[in-house]
C-alpha positions in Angstrom: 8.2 -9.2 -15.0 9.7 -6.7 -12.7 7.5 -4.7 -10.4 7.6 -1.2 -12.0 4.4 0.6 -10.9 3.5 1.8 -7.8 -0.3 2.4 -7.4 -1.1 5.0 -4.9 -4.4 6.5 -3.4 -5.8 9.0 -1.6 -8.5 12.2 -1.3 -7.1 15.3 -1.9 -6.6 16.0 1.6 -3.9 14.3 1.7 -2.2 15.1 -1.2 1.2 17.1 0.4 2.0 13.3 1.5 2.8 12.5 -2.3 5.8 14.9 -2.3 8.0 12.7 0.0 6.6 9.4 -1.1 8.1 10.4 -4.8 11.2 11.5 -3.5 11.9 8.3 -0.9 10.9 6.4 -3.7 13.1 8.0 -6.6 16.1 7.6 -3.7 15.8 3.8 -2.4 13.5 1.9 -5.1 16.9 1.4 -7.3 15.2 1.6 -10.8 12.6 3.1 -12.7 9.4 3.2 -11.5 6.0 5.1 -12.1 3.9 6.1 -9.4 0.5 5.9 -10.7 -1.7 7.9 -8.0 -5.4 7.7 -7.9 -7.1 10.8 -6.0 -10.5 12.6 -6.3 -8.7 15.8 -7.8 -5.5 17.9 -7.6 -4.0 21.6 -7.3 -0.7 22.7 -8.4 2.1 20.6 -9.7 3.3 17.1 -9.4 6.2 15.3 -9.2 7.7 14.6 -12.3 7.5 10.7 -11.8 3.6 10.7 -11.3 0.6 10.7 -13.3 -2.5 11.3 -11.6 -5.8 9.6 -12.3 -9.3 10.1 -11.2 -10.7 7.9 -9.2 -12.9 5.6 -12.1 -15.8 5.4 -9.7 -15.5 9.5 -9.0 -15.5 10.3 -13.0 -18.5 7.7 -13.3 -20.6 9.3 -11.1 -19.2 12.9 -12.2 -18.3 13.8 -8.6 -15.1 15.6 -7.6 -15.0 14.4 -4.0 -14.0 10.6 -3.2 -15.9 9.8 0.3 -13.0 7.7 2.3 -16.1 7.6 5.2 -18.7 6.2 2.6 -17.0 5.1 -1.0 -13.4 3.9 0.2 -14.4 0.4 -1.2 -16.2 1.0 -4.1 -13.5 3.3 -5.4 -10.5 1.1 -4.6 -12.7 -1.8 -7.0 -13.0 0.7 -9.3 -9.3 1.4 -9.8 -8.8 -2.5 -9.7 -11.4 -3.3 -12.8 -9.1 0.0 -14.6 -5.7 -1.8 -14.0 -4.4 -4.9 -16.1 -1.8 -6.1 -14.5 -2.8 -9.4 -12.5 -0.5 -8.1 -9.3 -0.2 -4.7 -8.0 2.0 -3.2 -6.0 -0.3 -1.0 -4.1 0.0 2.2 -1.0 -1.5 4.7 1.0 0.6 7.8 0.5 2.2 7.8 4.1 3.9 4.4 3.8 7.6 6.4 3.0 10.7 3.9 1.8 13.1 4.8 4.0 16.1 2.3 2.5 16.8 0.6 0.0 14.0 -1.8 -1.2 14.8 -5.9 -2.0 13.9 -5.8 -5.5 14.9 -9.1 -6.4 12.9 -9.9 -3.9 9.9 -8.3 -4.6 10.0 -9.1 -7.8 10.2 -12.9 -6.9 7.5 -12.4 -4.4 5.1 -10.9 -7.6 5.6 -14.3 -9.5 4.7 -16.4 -6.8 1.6 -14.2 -6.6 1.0 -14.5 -9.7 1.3 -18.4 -9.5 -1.5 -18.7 -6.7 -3.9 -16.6 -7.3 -5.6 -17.9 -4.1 -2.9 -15.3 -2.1 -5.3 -11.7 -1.6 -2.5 -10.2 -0.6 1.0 -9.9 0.5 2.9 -8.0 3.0 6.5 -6.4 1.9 7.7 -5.5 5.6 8.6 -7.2 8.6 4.9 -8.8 10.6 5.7 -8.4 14.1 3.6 -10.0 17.0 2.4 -13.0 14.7 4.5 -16.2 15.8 2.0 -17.7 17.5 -0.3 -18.1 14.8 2.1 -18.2 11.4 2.7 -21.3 9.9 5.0 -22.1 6.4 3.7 -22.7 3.5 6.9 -23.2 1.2 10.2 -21.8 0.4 9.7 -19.8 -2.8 13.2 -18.8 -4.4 15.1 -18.6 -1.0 12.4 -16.8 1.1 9.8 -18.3 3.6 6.3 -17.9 2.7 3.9 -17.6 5.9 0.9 -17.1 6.2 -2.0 -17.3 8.9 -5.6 -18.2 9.4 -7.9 -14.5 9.3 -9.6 -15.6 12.0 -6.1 -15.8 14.3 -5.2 -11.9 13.3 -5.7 -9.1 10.6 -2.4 -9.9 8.9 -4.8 -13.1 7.4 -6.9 -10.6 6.0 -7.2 -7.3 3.9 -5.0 -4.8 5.0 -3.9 -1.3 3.2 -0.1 -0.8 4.2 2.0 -1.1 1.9 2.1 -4.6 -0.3 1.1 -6.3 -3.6 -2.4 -7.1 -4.5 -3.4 -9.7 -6.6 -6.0 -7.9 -8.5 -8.9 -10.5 -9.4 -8.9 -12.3 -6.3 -8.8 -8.9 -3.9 -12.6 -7.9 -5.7 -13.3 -11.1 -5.0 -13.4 -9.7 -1.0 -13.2 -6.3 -1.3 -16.4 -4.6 0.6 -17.9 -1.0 -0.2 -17.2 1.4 3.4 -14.7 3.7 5.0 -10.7 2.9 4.7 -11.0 0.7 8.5 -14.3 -1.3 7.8 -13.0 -2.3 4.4 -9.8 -4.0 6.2 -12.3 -5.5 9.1 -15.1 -6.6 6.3 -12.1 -8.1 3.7 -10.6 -9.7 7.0 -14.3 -11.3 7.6 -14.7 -12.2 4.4 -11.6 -13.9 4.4 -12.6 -15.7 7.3 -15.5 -17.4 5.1 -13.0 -18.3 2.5 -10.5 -20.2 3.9 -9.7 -20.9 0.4 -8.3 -17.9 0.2 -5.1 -16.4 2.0 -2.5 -13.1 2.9 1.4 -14.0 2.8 4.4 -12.4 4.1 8.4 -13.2 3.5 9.8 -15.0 7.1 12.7 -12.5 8.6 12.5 -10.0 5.8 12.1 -6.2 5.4 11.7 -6.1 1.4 10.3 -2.6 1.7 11.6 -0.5 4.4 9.3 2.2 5.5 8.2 5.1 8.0 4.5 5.6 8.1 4.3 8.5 8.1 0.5 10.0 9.9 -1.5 9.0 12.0 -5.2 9.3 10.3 -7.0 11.3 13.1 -4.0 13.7 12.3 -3.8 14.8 8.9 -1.7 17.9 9.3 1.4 16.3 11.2 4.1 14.3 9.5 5.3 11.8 12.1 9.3 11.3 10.3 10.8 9.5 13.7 11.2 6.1 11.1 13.1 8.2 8.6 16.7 7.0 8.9 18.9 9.5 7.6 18.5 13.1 8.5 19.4 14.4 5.4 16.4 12.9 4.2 14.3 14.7 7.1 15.7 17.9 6.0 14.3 17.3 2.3 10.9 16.0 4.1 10.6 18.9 5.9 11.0 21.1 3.3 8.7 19.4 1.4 6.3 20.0 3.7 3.1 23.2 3.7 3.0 25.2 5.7 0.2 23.6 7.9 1.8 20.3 8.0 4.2 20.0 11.4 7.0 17.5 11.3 6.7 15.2 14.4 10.2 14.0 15.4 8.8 11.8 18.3 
């Protein structure tokens, strides 16, 4: 089945990241594709290819604000247990597509997900800085799968840029605490399951992207990674008036 969701999440902070995300996506993803984005609440109108959900932990404890400091965990499970597809294509809203994605690819790299559902997670860009500690695991439909041990680096672990999920076996090590400590407290628990790994494609950028903020930052855009300027001109119009765009 081709991947034709993209699940994304955020608080409402961060919700003026959305705009560019939906328009990158609508440009370079080559297809359909609904953006499915999960926040604590919204104001004003969205783009027309999302549909917003509350957050399945926020409406069952009839809150309106989701706690990334205290609840990032819990409410990530949460919008796992709501899904049904076994593999998820999953983002922050600051991971922008900046070319045009490998569908094919991606699409290829979904079944194989879906065929060992002992893979947590897999990574759709380029893993720098890793050689040391990858090894090969097979050649799945042209592409290298790697992988490496969580306790040799992070990419073994849980991390939140950009990738696809495979939904029963990330609760299976998902921990409830802020955005960071969920990575580090998947990564351990990772660690104690060596049963259990994170992939990426050898020498291949199947989603090319510009990420976008830095998290201590919420109210610059950082659009250096953004290609073309022509889509910099549309980013920065998309932009409120207390976001700055950051061209360095």
């Amino acid at each position: 089945m081709p991947v034709d969701k993209l699940i994304c999440m955020a608080s409402h902070d961060f919700q003026w990241q959305l705009y560019p995300l939906a328009w990158m996506l609508w440009k370079y993803w080559g297809r359909p594709i609904q953006i499915i984005y999960y926040c604590d609440w919204v104001e004003g109108q969205l783009p027309p290819n999302v549909e917003w959900r509350q957050v399945p932990l926020m409406r069952e404890r009839d809150e309106k604000h989701w706690s990334w400091q205290h609840d990032f965990g819990d409410g990530f499970a949460s919008i796992l247990r709501e899904l049904e597809d076994p593999v998820l294509l999953v983002s922050m809203l600051d991971y922008w597509l900046v070319r045009p994605a490998l569908l094919d690819r991606i699409d290829s790299l979904a079944q194989y997900m879906e065929a060992h559902p002992n893979v947590v997670r897999s990574a759709l860009g380029k893993i720098p800085g890793v050689d040391q500690w990858a090894r090969l695991i097979e050649t799945w439909e042209g592409m290298d799968i790697m992988t490496c041990r969580a306790v040799d680096n992070f990419n073994g672990g849980v991390m939140f840029n950009v990738g696809l999920f495979n939904r029963e076996t990330t609760l299976q090590v998902i921990k409830n605490t802020c955005v960071l400590d969920s990575e580090i407290m998947g990564w351990h628990e990772m660690q104690r399951r060596p049963d259990l790994m994170s992939v990426w494609v050898r020498d291949m950028d199947l989603y090319p992207y510009a990420h976008a903020t830095v998290r201590t930052a919420r109210d610059q855009a950082y659009i250096r990674d953004v290609v073309r300027e022509e889509d910099r001109q549309v980013i920065r119009a998309l932009l409120p008036p207390h976001v700055r765009s950051r061209e360095m």
